[in-house]
N, C-alpha and C positions, 0 to 999 in steps of 0.2 A: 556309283560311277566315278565319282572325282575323288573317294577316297581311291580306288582303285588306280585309278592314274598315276599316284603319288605314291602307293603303296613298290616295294621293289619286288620284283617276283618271282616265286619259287619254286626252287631245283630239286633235284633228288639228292644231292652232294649239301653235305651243311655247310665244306670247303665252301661252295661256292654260293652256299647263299648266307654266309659269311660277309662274301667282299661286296656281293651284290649290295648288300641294304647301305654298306659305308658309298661306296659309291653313288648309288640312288640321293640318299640322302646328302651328301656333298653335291651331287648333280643340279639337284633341286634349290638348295640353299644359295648358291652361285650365281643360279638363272636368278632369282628375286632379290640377290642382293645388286647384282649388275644393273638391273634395269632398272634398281632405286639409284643406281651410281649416276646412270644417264641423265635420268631425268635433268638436273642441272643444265647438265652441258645441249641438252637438246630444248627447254625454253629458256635459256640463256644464250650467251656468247660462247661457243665451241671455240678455245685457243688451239688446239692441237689434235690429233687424232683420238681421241679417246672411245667418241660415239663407234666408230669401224670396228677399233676394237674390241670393244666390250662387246658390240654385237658379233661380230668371230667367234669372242669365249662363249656365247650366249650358242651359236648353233654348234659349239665343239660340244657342249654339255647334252643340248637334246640327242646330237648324234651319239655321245656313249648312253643314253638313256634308250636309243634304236638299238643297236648292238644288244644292252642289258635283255632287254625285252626277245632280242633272235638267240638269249643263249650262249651270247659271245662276251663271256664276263671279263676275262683276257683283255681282246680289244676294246673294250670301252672304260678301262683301267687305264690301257698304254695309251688312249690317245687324248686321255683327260689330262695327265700326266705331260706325255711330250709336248702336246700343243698348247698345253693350258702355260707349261715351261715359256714356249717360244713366244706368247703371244702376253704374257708377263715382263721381258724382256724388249720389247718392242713398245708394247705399253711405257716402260722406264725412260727405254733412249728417246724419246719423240716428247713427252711429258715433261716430267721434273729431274729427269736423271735419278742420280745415284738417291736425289731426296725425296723421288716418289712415294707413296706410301703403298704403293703396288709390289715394292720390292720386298715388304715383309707376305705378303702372297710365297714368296719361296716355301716359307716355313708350310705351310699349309700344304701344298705340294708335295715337301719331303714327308712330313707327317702321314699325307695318305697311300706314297707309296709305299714307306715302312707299314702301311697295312693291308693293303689288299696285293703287294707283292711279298717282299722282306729288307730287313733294314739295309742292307749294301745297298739296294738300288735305292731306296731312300738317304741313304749316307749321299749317294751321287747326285743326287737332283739336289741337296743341300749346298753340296763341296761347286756344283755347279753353281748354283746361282750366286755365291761366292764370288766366283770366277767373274760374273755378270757385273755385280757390285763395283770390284776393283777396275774391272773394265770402262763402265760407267765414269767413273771418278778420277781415272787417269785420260780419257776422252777428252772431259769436263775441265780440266788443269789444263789442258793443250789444248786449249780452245777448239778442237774440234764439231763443238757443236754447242750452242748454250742451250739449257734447259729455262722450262717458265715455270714462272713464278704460282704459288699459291697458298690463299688466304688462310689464317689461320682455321676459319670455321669450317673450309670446305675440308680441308688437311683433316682435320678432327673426324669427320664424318667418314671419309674414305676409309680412316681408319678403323674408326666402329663397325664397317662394315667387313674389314678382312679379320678383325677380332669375333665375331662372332660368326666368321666359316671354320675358326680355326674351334672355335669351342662348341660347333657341331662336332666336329671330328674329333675331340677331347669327348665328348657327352655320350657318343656312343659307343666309345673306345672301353671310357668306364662301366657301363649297362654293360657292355659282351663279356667283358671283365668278372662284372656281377654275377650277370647270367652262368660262366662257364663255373663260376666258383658255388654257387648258387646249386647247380646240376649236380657237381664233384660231392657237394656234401649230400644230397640226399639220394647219390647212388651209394656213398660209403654207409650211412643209415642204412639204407636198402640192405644191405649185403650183410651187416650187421645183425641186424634181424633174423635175414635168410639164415646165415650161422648158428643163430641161438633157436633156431626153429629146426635145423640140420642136428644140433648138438641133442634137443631134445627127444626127437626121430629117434633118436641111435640111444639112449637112455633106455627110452623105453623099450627099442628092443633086446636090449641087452637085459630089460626086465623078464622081458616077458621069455625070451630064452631061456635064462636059471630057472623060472617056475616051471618051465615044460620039463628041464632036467631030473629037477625036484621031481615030480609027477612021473 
């Protein structure tokens, strides 16, 4: 049953249960890294919005994991993507600004849409968040809003934990990788075979033809 829950679920399209499992798998990895994010901020001192947050990303993820489960690989892609975008962003300006460690979350982001879309709309969530950064920092210069502060050990942690969403999505990127090359060669085996099994087929009847001439 609880592997089942966690397992991503399959289509008749390998396209789609392709993106299914990156997604699944990113879905899941977000939820448990988030709610180790929390924890902190929720038996400690909350300086800023982060708890609201992280629970936003937390039901954006279950909800493309609704979606995954109706079928609808599409939308529970885009809206991990867009909102996971906008609420990355909001996380930053309210946080530490441009120094959040939320902001390397981009990469992750662009990363899984270059996979379960194609790399232009990955190139864009990149060039966006980008845009985010410089936005951020030119705010931050013009006193428009100060960001707070944070300690080094929590800074460290946050980060451990968007480096290992992004080396989910690296880890299965190289297995599909594996798998597709994996496949490639032992259909070219196969085929090889079939040939030399084809080739000897046609020997022999080219044998057995001259002896009936013969005869």
């Amino acid at each position: 049953m609880i592997r089942k829950l966690f397992s991503p679920p399959i289509y008749d399209q390998d396209d789609k249960n392709f993106r299914a499992k990156f997604i699944n798998a990113f879905a899941w990895s977000v939820i448990g890294l988030l709610l180790l994010a929390m924890a902190p901020h929720i038996f400690g001192a909350a300086k800023n919005f982060s708890i609201a947050i992280y629970s936003g990303l937390i039901v954006v993820m279950l909800l493309a994991l609704f979606l995954l489960r109706r079928g609808k690989v599409e939308a529970g892609g885009a809206i991990i993507i867009v909102l996971g975008w906008l609420g990355v962003s909001i996380q930053a300006f309210t946080a530490d600004g441009v120094k959040d460690v939320i902001i390397v979350a981009f990469i992750a982001l662009g990363l899984l849409a270059s996979i379960i879309v194609n790399w232009r709309i990955g190139g864009v969530v990149i060039l966006s968040g980008i845009i985010v950064i410089w936005g951020l920092a030119l705010l931050q210069v013009n006193d428009y809003f100060v960001p707070s502060s944070q300690d080094p050990i929590a800074f460290a942690r946050d980060l451990s934990f968007v480096f290992i969403a992004i080396t989910v999505l690296v880890y299965f990127s190289t297995k599909s990788l594996r798998d597709a090359i994996q496949r490639a060669t032992t259909s070219e085996k196969n085929l090889l075979i079939s040939n030399e099994q084809l080739k000897e087929l046609n020997q022999s009847l080219k044998i057995g033809e001259s002896r009936r001439r013969i005869t």
